[in-house]
N, C-alpha and C positions, 0 to 999 in steps of 0.2 A: 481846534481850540487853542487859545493862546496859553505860554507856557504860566504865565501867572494867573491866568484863571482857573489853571487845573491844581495849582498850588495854593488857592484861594478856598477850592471845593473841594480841597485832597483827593483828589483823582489823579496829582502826579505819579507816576511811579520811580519811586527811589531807589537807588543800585547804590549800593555799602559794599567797597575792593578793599576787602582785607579785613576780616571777624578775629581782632585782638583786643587787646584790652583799650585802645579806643572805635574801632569800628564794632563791635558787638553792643557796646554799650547805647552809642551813637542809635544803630538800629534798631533796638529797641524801643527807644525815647520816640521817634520817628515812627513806629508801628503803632505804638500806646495812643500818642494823636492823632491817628485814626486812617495813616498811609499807609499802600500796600508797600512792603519794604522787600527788596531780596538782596540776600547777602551774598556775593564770590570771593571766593577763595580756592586757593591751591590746595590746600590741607584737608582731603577726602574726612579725616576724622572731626572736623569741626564742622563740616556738612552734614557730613552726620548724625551726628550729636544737635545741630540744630532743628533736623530733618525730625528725631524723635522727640523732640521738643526739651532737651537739658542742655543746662545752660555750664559753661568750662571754666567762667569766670566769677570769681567770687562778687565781684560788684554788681553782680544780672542773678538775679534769683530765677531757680530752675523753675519756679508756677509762673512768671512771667515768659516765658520761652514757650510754654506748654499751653497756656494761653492763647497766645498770639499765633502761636503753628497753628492751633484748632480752629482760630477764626481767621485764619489766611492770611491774616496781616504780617508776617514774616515768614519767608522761607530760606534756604541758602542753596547755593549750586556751585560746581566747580566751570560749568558750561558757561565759560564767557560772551558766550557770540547773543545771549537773553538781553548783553546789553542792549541792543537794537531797540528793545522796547521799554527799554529805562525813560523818564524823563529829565531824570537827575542822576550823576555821578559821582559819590565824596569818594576820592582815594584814601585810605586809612595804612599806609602800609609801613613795614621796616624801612629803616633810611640809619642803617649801620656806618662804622666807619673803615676803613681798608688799612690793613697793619700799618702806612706811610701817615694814616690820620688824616688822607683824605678822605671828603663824602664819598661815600658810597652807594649811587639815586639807581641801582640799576633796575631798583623794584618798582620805583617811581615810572619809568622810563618805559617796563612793562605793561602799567596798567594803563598808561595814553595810549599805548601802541594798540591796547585791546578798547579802549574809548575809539580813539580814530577810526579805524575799522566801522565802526557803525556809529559815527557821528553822525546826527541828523540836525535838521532846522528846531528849534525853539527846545535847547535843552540845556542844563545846567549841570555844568563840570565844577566840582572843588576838589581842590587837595587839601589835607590836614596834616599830614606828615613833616615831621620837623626837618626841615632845609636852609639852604642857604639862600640869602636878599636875592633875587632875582632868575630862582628858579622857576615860578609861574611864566613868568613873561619871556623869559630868555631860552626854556628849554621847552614849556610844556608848551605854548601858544602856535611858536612857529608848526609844528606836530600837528597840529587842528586846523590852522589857518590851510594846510593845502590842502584840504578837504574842499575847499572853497566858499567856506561859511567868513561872514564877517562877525568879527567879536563885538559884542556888546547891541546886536543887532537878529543876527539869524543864532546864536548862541554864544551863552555868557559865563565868562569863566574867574573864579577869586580863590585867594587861597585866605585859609580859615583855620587857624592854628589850636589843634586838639591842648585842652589842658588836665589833661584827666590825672589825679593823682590816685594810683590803684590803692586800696586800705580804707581812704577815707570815707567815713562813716556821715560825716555834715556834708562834705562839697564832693559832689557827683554831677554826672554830665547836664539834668535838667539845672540844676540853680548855679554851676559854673559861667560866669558870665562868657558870653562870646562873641572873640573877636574876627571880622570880616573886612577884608580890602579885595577890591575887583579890578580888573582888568580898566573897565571901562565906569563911570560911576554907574552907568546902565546895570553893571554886572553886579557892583556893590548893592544895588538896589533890589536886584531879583535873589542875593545871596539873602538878605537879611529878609527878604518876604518868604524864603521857605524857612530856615536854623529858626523860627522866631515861633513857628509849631512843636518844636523840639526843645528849646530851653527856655530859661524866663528872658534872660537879658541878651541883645544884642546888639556887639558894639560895633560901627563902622569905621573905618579910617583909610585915609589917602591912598588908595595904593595898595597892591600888591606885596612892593616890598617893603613896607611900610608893617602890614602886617606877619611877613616874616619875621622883622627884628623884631617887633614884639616879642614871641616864642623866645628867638636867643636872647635878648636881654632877660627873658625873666629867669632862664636855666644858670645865664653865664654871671648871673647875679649870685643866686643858689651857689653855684661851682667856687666862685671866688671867694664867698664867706665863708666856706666850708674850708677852703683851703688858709683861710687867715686863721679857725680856730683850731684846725691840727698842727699847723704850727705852735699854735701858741700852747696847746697842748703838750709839743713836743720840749718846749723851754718849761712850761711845769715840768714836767720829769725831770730835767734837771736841777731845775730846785726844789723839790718837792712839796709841791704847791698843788692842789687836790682842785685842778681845772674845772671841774662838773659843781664844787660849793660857789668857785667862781664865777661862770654862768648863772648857776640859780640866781648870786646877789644880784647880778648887773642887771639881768632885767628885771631887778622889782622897780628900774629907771622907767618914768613911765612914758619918755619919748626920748627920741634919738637911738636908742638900742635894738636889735633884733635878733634874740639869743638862735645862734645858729650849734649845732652838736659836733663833739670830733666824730672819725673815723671816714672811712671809705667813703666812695661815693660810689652808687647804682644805679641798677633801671636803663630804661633808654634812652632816658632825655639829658640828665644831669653831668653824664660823663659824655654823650655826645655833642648835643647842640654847641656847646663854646668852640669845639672845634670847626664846625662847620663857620663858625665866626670868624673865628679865625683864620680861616684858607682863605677867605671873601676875602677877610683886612689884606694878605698879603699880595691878592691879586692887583690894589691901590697902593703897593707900595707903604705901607702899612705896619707896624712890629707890635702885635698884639702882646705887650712884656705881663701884664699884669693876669691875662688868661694861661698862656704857657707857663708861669711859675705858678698860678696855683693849680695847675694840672701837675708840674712836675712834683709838687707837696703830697697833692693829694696819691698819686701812685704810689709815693713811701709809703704808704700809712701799712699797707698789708704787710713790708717787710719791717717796721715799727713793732707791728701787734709780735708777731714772729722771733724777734726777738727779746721782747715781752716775755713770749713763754719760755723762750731759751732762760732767760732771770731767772724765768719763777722755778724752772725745776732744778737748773743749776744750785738754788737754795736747798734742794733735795738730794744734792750730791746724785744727779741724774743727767741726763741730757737728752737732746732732743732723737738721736739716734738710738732707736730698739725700742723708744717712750712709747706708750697707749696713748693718743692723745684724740680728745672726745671732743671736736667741736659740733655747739649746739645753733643750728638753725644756716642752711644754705641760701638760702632767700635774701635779695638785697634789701630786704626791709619787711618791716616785722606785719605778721597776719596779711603775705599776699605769696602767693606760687610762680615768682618769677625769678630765676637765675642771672636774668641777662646782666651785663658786667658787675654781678655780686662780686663786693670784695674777701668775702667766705670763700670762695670759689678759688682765688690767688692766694689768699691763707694756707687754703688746704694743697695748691700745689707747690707752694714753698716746704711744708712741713713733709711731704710727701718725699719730695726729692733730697729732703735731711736724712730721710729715714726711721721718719715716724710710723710709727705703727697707727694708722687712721681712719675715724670711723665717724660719724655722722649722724645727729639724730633730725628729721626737720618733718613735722607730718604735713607740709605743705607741698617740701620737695621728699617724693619718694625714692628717687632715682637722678642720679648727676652725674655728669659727664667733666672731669679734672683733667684737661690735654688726654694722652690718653689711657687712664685710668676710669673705669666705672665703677663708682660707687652706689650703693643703693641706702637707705638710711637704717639704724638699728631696729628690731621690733618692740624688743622692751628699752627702755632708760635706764629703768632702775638700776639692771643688770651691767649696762653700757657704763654708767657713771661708778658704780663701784666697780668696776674691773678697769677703770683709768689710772692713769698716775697724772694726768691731767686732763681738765673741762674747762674748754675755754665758748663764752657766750658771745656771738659773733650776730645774732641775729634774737632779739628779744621780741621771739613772738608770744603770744599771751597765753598759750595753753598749756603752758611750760609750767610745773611746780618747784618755782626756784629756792623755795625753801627746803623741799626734799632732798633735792638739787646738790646741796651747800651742806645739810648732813651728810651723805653718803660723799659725798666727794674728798679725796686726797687734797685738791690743788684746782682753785678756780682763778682763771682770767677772764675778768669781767671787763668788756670792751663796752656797751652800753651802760653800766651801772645801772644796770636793772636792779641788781641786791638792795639797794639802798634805793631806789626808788620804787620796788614793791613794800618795803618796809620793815625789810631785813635788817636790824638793826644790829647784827654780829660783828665786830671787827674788825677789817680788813688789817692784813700785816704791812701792805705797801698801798698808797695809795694816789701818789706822785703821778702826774697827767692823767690819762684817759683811761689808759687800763689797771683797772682797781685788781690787787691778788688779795686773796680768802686763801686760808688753812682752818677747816672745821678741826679746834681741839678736842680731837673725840674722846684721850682717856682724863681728859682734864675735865672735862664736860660730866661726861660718865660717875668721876670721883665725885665730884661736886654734887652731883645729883643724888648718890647714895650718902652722901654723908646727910644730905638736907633729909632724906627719907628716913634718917634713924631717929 
């Protein structure tokens, strides 16, 4: 049977390399409409876990996992050679970068080598994985072609650039539109007849690497806004100018503006894909100036914040060496369980090698890995935040009670302005750029309140 007729009647079988926060999701969506899906991966524990039907990632509820295991429609394996009877294969994998900042595809590089091996006639290969323009064609094609299959013919192959933003609650992998370029348009054509089972919208366009830079344009877009508003961040503080009242106004612009937030930047995408843009440009002879300076901004910012706290407890006639210092939330972004390049993470090995006395609350992440320091997070808060001489908010996840928070607390650095955006209306003593400092008056507070009581 032909490969679109089995993708027609869902009898294709789909192979998902690599159950992360975009291959799990992916296969899922894939199972729901009614294909048998199986997931590989290296990671014995997320076979597992998908084997018993619970799900690792907060965007895939565990009853759809348990579901789908019960009606066959998903399973996972780490036995890659099942691919043989795949009919389709989305790569989903890391695509890190190498301390020099270059790509680093060797994951990519892996899952062809296990596609090749049991490439057969009328089957469909994608990758989703964020890379550089010319990875489809230039690295992964040739790998396939000596198989002796012709592309867009005996097997068809595009790249399909995942947009998954972990957290959000409105845009998830079905109603994120999605983008597809083929190899051949043959290939664009059989891309967009299976993905179109799987999300609502699907977009085509020219080309392979066409649909590359889509992905980096829209990260390196992200990256460079970010890096215009921590700078401009970093000039509020010198004048002290309360950057986050300033954002609020500018966008109530209701065109031309698009309020982007200071601080770090995380995840996978945001802090990588510009460079992999980057290394391309320079192989054209090229000077990506506007991507390397707001990459070199954005790396301040962890030793920004860090001196931040240095300010705030120096006000304390304290310092940052022998200090309790409590940052809340290791996560590069608020309500998901991801570390990858958290700038929490550089926070805490800056303050670390000060000689901070440091500790951690984050019920997302339980356990973190600081070079080589392991930390694991506090069990109680309460306890944690009153035995600080400083708390600083690094990651404003929501299960946080930031008003207890700000009582109990000596000394807050609010790097989010979460205080004043849950509705904390107390104070703040400094308020000049991005990181806002809080001192609860507690016996001012305390007087006040028995005098009001008499």
């Amino acid at each position: 049977m032909r490969l679109q007729d089995k993708i027609d009647n869902k009898t294709a079988k789909i192979g998902i390399i690599g159950l992360g926060y975009v291959g799990l999701p992916l296969a899922v969506e894939f199972a729901k409409a009614g294909f048998t899906v199986t997931g590989f991966d290296i990671d014995e524990r997320k076979v597992q876990a998908i084997t018993v039907g619970r799900s690792y990632i907060p965007d895939v509820s565990t009853d759809d996992v348990t579901n789908l295991t019960v009606t066959k429609r998903l399973s996972a394996t780490t036995k890659f050679g099942l691919l043989a009877d795949m009919d389709a294969a989305i790569i989903c994998v890391p695509t890190p970068l190498k301390k020099t900042k270059d790509p680093d595809i060797q994951y990519i590089v892996a899952a062809c080598e296990s596609i090749a091996k049991y490439l057969h006639a009328e089957m469909f290969i994608s990758l989703e994985s964020s890379t550089y323009p010319g990875t489809t064609d230039e690295l992964m094609l040739p790998m396939f072609k000596e198989r002796g299959y012709e592309v867009g013919r005996d097997f068809y192959l595009c790249f399909s650039p995942e947009r998954v933003d972990p957290g959000n609650k409105k845009w998830q992998t079905r109603n994120i539109p999605k983008v597809i370029g083929g190899i051949t348009p043959a290939c664009t054509a059989m891309g967009e007849r299976l993905y179109r089972h799987a999300v609502d919208k699907v977009i085509p366009v020219d080309g392979t690497k066409a649909a590359e830079m889509v992905k980096l344009l829209e990260n390196t877009f992200r990256m460079v806004n970010i890096g215009l508003v921590n700078e401009l961040a970093m000039m509020c503080d010198k004048m002290g100018i309360d950057i986050w009242s300033v954002i609020d106004v500018a966008k109530t612009k209701p065109f031309g503006f698009m309020p982007f937030v200071p601080g770090g930047v995380g995840g996978h995408c945001i802090p990588i894909d510009p460079f992999y843009f980057s290394w391309k440009a320079k192989q054209y002879g090229l000077e990506p100036r506007f991507i390397e300076t707001a990459g070199y901004v954005n790396a301040q910012m962890p030793h920004y914040v860090v001196r931040k706290i240095q300010d705030a407890l120096n006000q304390e006639k304290k310092c940052i060496n022998g200090s309790k210092i409590l940052i809340l939330g290791m996560a590069y972004k608020k309500d998901v369980d991801d570390v990858r390049e958290s700038p929490s993470v550089d926070v805490a090995h800056l303050l670390i090698t000060q000689g901070a006395v440091l500790s951690y609350f984050d019920s997302f992440i339980p356990n973190v890995r600081v070079n080589g320091w392991q930390l694991t997070s506090v069990s109680d808060l309460d306890i944690a935040v009153d035995e600080s001489d400083c708390v600083v908010v690094m990651t404003d996840h929501s299960d946080v009670d930031y008003s207890a928070v700000l009582v109990k607390s000596k000394l807050i650095v609010d790097t989010k302005n979460v205080l004043a955006r849950t509705g904390i209306l107390y104070p703040p003593i400094q308020s000049g750029g991005h990181c806002v400092l809080y001192k609860y008056q507690h016996d001012e507070i305390d007087a006040d309140s028995r005098s009001k009581s008499k």
